[in-house]
C-alpha positions as CSV (number, residue, x, y, z in Angstrom):
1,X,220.5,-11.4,-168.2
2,X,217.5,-13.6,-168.5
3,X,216.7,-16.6,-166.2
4,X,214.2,-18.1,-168.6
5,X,214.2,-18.9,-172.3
6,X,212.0,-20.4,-174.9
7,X,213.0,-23.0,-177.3
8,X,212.0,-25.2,-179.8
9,X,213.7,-27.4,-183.2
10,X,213.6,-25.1,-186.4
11,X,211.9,-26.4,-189.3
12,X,214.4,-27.4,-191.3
13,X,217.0,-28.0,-188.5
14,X,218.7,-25.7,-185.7
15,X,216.6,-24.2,-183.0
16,X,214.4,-21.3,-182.0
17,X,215.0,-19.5,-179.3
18,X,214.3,-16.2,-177.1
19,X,214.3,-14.9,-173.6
20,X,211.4,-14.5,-171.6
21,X,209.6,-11.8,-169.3
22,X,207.9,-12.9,-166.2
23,X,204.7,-12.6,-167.9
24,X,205.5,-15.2,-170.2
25,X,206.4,-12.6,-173.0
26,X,209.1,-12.5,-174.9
27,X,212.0,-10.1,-174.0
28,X,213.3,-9.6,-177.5
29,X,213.5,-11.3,-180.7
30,X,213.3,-14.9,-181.4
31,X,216.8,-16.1,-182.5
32,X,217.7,-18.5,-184.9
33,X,220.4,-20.9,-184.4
34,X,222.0,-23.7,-186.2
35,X,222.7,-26.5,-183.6
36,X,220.3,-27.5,-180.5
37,X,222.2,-28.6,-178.6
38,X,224.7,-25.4,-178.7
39,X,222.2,-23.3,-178.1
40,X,221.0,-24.3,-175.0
41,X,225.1,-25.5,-174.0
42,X,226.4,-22.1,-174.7
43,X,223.3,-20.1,-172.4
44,X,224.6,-21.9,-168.7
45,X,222.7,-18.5,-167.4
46,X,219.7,-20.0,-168.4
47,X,218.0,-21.3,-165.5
48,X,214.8,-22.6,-166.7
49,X,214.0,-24.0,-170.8
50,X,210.2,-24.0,-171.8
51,X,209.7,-26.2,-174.0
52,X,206.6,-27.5,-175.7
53,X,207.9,-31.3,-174.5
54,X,210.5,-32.8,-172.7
55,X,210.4,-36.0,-174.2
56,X,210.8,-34.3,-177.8
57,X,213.8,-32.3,-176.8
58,X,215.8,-33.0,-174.2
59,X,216.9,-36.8,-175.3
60,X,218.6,-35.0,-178.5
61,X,220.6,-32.8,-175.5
62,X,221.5,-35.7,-173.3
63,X,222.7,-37.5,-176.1
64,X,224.8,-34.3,-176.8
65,X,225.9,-34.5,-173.3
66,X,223.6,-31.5,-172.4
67,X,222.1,-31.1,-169.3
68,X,219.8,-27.9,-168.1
69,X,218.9,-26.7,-164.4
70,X,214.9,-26.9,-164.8
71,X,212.1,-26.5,-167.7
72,X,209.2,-25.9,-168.1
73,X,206.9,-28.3,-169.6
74,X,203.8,-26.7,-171.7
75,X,202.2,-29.4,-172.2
76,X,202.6,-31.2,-169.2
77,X,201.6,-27.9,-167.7
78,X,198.8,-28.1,-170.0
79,X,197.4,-31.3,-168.1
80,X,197.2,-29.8,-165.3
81,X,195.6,-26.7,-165.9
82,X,193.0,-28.6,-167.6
83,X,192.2,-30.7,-164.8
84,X,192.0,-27.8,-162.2
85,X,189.5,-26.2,-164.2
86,X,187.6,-29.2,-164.0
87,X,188.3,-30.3,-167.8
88,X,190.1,-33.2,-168.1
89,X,190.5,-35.4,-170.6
90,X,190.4,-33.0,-173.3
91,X,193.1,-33.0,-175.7
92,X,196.3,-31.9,-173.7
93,X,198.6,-30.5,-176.9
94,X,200.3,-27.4,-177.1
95,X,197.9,-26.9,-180.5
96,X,194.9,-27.9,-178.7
97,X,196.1,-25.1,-176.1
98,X,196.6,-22.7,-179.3
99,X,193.4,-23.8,-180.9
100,X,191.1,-23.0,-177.3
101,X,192.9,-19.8,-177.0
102,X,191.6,-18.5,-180.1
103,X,188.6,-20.7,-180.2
104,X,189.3,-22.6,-183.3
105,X,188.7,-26.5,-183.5
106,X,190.5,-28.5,-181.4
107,X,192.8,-31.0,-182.6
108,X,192.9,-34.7,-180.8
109,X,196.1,-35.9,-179.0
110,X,198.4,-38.0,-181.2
111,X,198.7,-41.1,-179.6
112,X,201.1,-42.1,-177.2
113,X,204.2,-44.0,-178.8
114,X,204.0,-47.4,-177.4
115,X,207.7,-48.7,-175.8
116,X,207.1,-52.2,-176.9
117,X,210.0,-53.7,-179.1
118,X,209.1,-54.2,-182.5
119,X,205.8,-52.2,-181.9
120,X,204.5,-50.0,-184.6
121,X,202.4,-46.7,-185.5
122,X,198.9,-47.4,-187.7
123,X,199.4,-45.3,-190.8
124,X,196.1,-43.9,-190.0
125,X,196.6,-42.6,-186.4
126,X,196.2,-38.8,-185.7
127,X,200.0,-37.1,-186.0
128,X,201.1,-34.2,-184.0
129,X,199.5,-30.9,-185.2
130,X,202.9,-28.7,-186.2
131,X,202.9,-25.3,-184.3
132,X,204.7,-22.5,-185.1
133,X,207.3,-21.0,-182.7
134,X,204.9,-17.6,-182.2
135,X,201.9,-19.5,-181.1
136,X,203.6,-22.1,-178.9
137,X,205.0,-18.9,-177.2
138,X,201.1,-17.2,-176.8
139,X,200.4,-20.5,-175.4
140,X,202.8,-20.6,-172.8
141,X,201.6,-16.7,-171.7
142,X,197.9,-17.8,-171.4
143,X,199.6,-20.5,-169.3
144,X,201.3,-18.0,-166.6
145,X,197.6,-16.1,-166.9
146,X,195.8,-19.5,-165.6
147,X,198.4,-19.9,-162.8
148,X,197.9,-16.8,-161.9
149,X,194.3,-17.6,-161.8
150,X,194.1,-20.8,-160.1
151,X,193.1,-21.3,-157.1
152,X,196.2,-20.9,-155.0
153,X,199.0,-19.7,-157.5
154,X,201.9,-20.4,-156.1
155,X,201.6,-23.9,-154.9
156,X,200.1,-24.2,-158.9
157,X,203.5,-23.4,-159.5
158,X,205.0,-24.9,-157.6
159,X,203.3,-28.4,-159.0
160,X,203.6,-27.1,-162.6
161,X,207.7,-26.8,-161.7
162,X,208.0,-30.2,-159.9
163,X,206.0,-32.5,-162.4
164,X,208.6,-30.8,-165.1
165,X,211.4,-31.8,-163.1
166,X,210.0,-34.8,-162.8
167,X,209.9,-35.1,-166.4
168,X,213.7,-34.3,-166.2
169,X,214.4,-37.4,-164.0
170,X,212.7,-39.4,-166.2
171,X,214.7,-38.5,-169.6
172,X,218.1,-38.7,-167.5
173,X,217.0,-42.1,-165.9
174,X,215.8,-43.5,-169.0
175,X,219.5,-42.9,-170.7
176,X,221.1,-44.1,-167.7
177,X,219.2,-47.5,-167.0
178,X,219.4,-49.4,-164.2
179,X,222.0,-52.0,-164.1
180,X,220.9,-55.4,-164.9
181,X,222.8,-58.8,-165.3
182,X,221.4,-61.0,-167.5
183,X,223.8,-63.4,-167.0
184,X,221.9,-63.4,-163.4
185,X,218.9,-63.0,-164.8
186,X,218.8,-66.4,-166.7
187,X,220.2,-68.4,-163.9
188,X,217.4,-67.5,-162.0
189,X,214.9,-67.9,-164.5
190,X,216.5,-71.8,-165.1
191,X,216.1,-72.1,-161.1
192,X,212.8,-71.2,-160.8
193,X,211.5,-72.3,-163.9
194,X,213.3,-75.2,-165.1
195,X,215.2,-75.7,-168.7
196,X,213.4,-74.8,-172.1
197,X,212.0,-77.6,-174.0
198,X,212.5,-77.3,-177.8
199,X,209.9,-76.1,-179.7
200,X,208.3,-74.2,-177.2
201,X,205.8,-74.6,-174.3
202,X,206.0,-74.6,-170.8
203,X,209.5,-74.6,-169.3
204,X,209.8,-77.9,-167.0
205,X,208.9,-76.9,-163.7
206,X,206.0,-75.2,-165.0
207,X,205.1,-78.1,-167.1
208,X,205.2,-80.3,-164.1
209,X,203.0,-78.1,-161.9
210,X,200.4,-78.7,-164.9
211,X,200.3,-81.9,-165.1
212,X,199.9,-81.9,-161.7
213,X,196.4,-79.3,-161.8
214,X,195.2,-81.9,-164.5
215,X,195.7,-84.8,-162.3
216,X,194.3,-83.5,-159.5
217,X,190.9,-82.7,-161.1
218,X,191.3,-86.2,-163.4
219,X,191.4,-84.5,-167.2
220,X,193.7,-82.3,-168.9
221,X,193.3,-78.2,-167.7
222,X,195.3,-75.2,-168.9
223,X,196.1,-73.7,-165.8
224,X,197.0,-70.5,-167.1
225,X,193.2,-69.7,-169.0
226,X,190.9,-68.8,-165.9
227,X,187.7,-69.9,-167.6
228,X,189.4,-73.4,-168.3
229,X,190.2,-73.3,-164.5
230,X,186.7,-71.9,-163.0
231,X,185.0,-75.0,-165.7
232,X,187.2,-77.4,-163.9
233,X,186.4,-76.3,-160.4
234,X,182.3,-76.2,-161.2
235,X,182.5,-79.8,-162.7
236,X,184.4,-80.6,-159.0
237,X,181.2,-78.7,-157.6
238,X,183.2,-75.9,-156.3
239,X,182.1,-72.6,-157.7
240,X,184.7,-69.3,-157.9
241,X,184.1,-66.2,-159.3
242,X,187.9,-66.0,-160.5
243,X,191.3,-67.3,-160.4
244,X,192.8,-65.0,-157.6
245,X,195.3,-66.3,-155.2
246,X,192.9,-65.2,-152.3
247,X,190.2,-66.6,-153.8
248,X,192.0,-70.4,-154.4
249,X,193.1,-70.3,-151.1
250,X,190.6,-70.3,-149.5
251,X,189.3,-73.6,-151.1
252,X,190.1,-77.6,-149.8
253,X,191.1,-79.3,-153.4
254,X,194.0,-81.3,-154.3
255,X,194.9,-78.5,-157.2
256,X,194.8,-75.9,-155.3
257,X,198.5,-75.9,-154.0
258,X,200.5,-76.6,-158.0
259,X,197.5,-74.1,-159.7
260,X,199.0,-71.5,-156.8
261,X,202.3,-72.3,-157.9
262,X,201.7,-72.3,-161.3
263,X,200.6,-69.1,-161.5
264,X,203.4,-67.4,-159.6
265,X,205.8,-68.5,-161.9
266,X,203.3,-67.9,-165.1
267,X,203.3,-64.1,-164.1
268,X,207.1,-64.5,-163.9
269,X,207.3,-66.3,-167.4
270,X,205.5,-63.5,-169.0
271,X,206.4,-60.9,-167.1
272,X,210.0,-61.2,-167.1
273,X,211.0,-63.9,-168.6
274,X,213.6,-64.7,-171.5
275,X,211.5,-62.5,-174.0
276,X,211.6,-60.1,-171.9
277,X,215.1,-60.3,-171.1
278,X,216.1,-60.1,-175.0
279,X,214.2,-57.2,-175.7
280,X,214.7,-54.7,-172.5
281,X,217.9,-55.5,-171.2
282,X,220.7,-54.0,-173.5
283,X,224.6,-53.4,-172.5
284,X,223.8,-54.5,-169.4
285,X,221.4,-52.2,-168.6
286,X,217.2,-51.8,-168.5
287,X,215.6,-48.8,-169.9
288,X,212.4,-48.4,-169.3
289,X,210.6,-45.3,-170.2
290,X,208.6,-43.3,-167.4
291,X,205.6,-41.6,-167.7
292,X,205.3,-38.8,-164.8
293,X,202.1,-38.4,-163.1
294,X,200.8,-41.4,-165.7
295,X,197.8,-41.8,-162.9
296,X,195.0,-39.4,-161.8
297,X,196.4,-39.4,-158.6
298,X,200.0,-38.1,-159.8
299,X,202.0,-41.4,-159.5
300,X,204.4,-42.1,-162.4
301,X,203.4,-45.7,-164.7
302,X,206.3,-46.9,-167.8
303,X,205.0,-47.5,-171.3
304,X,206.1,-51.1,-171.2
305,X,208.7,-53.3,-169.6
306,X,206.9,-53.5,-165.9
307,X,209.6,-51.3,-164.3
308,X,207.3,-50.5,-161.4
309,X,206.2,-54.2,-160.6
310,X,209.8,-56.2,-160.5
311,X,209.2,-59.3,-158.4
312,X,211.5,-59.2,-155.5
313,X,213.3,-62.9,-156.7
314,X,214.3,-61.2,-159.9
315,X,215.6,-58.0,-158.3
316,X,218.8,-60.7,-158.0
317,X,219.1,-59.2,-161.5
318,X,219.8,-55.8,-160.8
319,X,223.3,-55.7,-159.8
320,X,225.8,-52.4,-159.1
321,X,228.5,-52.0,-161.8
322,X,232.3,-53.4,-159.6
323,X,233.6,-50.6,-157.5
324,X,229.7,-49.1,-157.1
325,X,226.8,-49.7,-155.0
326,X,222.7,-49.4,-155.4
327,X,221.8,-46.9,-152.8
328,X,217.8,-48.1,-152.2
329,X,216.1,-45.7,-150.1
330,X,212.5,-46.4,-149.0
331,X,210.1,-43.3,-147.4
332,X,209.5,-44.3,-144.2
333,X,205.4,-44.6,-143.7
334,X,205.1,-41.5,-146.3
335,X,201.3,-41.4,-146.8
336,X,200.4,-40.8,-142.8
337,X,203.3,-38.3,-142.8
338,X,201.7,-36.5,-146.0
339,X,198.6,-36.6,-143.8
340,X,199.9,-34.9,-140.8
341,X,201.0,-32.5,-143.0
342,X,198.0,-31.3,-145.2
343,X,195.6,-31.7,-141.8
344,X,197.8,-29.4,-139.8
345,X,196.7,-31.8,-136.9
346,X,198.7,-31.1,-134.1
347,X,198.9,-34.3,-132.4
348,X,199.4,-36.0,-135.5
349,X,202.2,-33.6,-136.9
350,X,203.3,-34.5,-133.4
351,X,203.5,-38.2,-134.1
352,X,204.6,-37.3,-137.5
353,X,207.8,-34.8,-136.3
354,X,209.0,-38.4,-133.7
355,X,211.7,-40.6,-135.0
356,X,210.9,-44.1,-135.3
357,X,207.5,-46.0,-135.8
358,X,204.5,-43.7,-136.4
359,X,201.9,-46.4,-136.1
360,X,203.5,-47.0,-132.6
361,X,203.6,-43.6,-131.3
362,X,199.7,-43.5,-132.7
363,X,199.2,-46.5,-130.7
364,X,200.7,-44.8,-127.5
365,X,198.4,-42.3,-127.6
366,X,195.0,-43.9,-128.7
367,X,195.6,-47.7,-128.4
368,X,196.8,-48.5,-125.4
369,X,200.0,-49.8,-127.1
370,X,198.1,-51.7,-129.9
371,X,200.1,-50.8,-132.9
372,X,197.9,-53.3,-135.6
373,X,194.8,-51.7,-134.3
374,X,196.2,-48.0,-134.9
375,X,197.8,-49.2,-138.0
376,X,194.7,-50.1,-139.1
377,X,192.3,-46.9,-137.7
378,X,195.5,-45.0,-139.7
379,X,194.4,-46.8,-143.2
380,X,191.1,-46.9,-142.6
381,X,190.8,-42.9,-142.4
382,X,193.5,-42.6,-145.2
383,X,191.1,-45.6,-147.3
384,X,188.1,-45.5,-145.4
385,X,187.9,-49.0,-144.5
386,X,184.7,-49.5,-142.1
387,X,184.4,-53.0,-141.9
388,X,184.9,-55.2,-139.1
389,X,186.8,-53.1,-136.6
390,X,187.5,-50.6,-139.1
391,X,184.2,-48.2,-137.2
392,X,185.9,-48.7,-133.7
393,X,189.1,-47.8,-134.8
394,X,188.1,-45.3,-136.6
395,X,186.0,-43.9,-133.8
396,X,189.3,-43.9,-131.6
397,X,191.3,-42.2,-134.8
398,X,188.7,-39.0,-135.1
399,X,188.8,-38.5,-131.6
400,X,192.4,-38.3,-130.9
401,X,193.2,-37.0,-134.2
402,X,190.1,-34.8,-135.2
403,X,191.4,-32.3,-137.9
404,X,193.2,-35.4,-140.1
405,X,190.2,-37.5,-140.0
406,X,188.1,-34.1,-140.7
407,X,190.2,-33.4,-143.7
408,X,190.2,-37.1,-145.4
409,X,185.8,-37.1,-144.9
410,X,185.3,-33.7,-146.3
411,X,187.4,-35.0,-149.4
412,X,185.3,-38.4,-149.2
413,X,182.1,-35.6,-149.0
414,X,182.9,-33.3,-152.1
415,X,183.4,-36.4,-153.7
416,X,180.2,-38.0,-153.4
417,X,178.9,-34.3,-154.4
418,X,181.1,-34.5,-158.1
419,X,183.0,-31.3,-156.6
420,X,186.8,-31.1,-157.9
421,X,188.8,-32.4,-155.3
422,X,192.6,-31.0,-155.6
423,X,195.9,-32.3,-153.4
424,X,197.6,-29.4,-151.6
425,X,199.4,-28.3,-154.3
426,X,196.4,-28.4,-156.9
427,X,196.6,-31.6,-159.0
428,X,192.6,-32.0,-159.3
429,X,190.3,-35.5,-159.3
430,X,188.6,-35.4,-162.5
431,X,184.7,-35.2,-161.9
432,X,184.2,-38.9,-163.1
433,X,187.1,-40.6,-161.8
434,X,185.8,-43.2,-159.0
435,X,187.2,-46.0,-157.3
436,X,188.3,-47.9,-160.5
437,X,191.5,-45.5,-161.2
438,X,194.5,-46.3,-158.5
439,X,192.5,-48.8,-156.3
440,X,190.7,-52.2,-156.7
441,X,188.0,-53.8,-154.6
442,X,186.5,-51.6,-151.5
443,X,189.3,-48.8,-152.3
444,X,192.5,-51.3,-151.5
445,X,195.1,-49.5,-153.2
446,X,196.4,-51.6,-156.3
447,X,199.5,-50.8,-158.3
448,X,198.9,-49.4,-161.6
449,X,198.6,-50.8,-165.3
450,X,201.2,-49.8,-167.2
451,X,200.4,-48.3,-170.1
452,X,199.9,-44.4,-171.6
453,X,199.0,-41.5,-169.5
454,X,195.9,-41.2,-169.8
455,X,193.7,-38.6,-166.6
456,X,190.3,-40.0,-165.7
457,X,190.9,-43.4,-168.0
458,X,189.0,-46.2,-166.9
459,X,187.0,-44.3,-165.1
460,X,183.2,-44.8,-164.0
461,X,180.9,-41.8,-164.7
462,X,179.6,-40.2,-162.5
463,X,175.7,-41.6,-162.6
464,X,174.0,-39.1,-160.2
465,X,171.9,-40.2,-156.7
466,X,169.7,-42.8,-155.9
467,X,167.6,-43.9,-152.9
468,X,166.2,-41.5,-150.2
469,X,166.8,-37.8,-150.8
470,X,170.4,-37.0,-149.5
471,X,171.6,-41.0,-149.8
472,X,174.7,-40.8,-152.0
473,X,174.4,-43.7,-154.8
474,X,176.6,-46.7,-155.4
475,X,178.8,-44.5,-157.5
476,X,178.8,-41.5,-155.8
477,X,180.1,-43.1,-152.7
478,X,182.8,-45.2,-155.0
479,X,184.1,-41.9,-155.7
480,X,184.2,-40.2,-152.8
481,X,186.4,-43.5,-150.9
482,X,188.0,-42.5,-154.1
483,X,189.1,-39.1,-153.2
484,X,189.5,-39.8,-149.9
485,X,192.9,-40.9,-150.4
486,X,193.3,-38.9,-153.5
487,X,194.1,-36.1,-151.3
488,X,196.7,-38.1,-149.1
489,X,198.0,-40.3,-152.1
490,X,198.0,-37.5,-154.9
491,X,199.6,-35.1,-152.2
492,X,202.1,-37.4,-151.8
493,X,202.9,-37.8,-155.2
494,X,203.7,-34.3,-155.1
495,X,206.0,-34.2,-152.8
496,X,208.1,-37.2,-153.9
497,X,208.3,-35.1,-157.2
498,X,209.8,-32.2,-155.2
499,X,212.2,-35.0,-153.2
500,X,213.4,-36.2,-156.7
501,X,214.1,-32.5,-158.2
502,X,215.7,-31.8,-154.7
503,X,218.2,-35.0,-155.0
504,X,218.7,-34.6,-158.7
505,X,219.9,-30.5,-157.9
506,X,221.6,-32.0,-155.1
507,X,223.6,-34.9,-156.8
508,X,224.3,-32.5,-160.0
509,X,226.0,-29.6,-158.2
510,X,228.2,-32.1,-155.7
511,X,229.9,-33.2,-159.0
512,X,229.2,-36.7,-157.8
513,X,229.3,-39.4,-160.4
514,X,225.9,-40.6,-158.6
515,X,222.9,-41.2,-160.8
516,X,219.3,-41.9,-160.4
517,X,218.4,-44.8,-161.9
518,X,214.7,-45.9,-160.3
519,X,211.8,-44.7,-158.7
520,X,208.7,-45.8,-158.0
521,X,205.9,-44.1,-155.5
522,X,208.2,-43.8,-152.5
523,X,211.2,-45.5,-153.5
524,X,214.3,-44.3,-155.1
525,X,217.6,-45.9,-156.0
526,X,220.8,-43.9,-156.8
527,X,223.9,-46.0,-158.3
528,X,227.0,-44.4,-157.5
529,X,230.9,-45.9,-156.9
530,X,231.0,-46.8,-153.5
531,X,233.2,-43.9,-152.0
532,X,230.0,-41.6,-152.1
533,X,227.6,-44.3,-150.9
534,X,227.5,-41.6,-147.6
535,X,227.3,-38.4,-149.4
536,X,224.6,-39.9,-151.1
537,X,222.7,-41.3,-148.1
538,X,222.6,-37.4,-146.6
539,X,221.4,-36.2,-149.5
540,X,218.5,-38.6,-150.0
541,X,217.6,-37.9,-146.5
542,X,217.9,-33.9,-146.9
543,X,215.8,-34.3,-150.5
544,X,213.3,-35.8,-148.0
545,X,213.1,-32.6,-145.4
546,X,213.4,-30.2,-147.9
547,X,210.3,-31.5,-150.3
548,X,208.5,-31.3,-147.0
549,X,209.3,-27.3,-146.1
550,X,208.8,-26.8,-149.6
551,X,205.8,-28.6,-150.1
552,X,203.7,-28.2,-146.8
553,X,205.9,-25.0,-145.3
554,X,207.5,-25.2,-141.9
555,X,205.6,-27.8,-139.6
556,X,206.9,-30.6,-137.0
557,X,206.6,-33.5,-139.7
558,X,209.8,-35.7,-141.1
559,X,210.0,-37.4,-144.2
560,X,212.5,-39.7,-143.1
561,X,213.7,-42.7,-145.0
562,X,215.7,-46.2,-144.5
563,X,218.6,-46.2,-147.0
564,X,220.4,-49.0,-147.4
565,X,223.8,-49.2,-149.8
566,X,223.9,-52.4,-151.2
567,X,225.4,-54.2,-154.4
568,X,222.2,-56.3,-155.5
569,X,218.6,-55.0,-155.4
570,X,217.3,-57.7,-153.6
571,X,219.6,-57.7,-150.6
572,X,217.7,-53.8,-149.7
573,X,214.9,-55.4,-148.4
């Protein structure tokens, strides 16, 4: 009996299939079969599918109401095997793997589908390179050779096993949906935004907060175009770089208050508004689809629909079926925790292993109770923040907690250098990804643009030194705040993707009607009738301890989270 098998669609129709070795070789002949989905229903021995893709093959099986254990991903794999040899951003395909195997040109990517209703291909893109069933096999061999090589192999795959899962969650999630009312929905867009006018425009509340920007600076201004805005301000004599709420704030003028308001509910408008009802929300449910690790630092994106940034009055939307609940669980301070954990500092996997409040049990030990100030000194090693206070605080964080604050700056260090920088299971920094990737201005972390996976995207190169002998340049010290919290973020990421395939394994083999239906960085949200609201509470929490063993071995540090079973999104928070 074989554990693993390889399978792919036949041309022609049916599937390819044949049991592996532990090399990655197969253990007999490739079988031909004439239905998918049978194939894999009728192998329940079968503990791990590699596939070339999860997203081309395992819809068709949940649709067939097929389900597998684990897989293997070779193309995901693929990603990151490229990146921990330090050669990211080349083309990621399970023919591009074929083609560098027996050095032969390498075909580009075909380009990611884009979710957007109505949205289609350009004749003219690049398609997906067909590869026979033989080579995607001598792929996946080479693959279980680099492992083997990496740096250390079995947390490689470890991360190679998770993100797959990961990719699981995503298919099942994606056919599941979250529930969504629009009947809700529309009632709060008409509260906030005011009826439609006919023929388009501005709803009325929004049309009113215009008038009032244009009456305040005495001639009409579009308040949603920033240039039209920033024209109107210079001609008061008040010059801003941009439109940001921060930024506005910060200025005395009569349009600074309906401009603010304005362009709250403009994001809404667009965002989520009625379009945006009509074309995600189907049979009461929203479908986005996720994009595991769509960020450098491992953190999953959707390709459309805005999943990840649903503003907290529209979560009213999101509404448990009758007789179920929304079980939201939030990780409690995950990022510290993760820290603790990679550092092996003792007195912060001390603080870390303590129920309640880590910034206050950091406090108690080097703040003399001050939780904002160890708060802070917490972020600004994790960010490495030095302004203001940031250098005292700091001072007090490296001498208390010497090996985490140790571990963050010789990340920071090898990134000023252009050294790969890897989290603890391997996922590695590309050599040109700076500051511009997960975080905005002075390495605040922002959340990420939606949009295709893309590793190193948006990236600044890396432009060499400048100054004095030794002094790292402008760049050079964008990326190295950069990896600073790659480490502790991207490490992170890793272990939420071993929480999710922990719950999902969990949830499965209870027999529990439960499903996941959301996650983003460290929240998840499990819908479920309400008679296993508890059942599912424990095994949130256990997913939690059990990424961490797995993930970081045995050590004092929780994962705990704050669950909360409620019938509406918005009453979790």
């Amino acid at each position: 009996m074989n554990e693993r098998w390889a399978v792919a669609p036949a041309e022609g129709g049916g599937a390819l299939l044949v049991p592996l070795t532990r090399a990655g070789r197969p253990a007999s002949g490739v079988r031909h079969e004439p239905d998918l989905a049978e194939a894999v229903r009728s192998r329940p021995e079968v503990t791990r599918w590699v596939w070339r893709s999860t997203a081309e093959i395992y819809p068709r099986l949940l649709a067939a109401g097929v389900r597998v254990p684990r897989c293997y991903d070779i193309e995901d794999a693929e990603i990151l095997l490229l990146g921990h040899a330090g050669r990211s951003g080349e083309p990621r395909s399970a023919a591009a793997g074929y083609a560098r195997l027996h050095h032969l040109p390498v075909p580009p990517d075909p380009p990611q589908r884009a979710a957007e209703p109505g949205s289609q291909s350009s004749l003219f893109e690049p398609q997906p390179v067909h590869l026979p069933f033989d080579a995607l096999l001598q792929v996946y061999e080479d693959q279980v050779r680099r492992h083997d090589e990496a740096e250390h192999p079995g947390r490689m795959r470890l991360l190679t096993g998770a993100e797959s899962a990961g990719m699981l969650v995503a298919a099942e999630m994606n056919r599941a949906g979250l529930p969504w009312r629009a009947d809700v929905h529309r009632s709060v867009l008409d509260e906030l935004l005011g009826e439609r006018y006919a023929g388009g425009g501005d709803p009325r509340r929004m049309a009113e907060l215009a008038d009032q920007v244009s009456e305040a600076f005495g001639r009409r201004v579009r308040p949603e175009l920033p240039a039209d805005v920033i024209k109107a301000f210079a001609s008061a004599g008040i010059r801003i770089r941009s439109t940001r709420r921060w930024e506005l704030e910060g200025i005395d003028h009569p349009a600074v208050a309906p401009l603010v308001a304005y362009k709250k509910l403009y994001r809404i408008l667009t965002a989520h508004g009625w379009s945006w009802l009509q074309d995600w929300v189907r049979d009461g449910r929203f479908r986005p689809e996720y994009l595991p690790g769509g960020t450098v630092t491992g953190r999953w994106v959707t390709n459309g629909g805005g999943a990840l940034q649903i503003p907290k009055v529209i979560r009213r939307a999101v509404v448990a079926d009758e007789g179920w609940r929304l079980v939201v669980a939030d990780a409690d301070q995950m990022e510290p925790r993760v820290l603790a954990a990679i550092s092996r500092d003792p007195g912060l996997m001390e603080v870390a292993g303590q129920p309640g409040d880590l910034y206050k049990a950091v406090s108690d030990r080097a703040f003399a109770g001050d939780r904002e100030a160890a708060k802070l000194a917490v972020l600004g090693a994790v960010y490495g923040q030095t302004s203001g206070d940031g250098l005292k605080n700091l001072a007090a964080m490296r001498r208390r907690f010497p090996r985490a604050v140790s571990y963050v700056d010789d990340a920071a260090q090898a990134g000023e250098e252009g050294r790969l920088v890897r989290t603890w299971l391997g996922r590695t920094c590309p050599p040109a990804a700076g500051a511009d990737d997960d975080f905005g201005e002075a390495g605040i972390p922002q959340e990420p643009d939606e949009g295709p996976r893309g590793e190193g995207e948006s990236a600044p190169g890396r432009q060499g030194r400048a100054g004095h002998p030794g002094q790292a340049s402008r760049d050079d010290r964008a990326r190295g705040r950069f990896t600073r919290n790659f480490v502790v973020q991207g490490s992170a990421a890793d272990w939420a993707l071993l929480m999710l395939a922990a719950l999902r394994q969990a949830l499965h083999a209870s027999g529990a009607r439960a499903e996941l239906v959301f996650f983003q960085h460290d929240e998840v949200i499990v819908h479920c009738p309400v008679d296993e609201t508890e059942a599912v509470t424990d095994a949130i929490r256990e997913a939690g301890e059990l990424a961490g063993r797995i993930a970081f071995g045995e050590s004092p540090v929780r994962f705990p989270f704050t669950v909360a079973a409620v019938r509406c999104y918005a009453d979790a928070k």
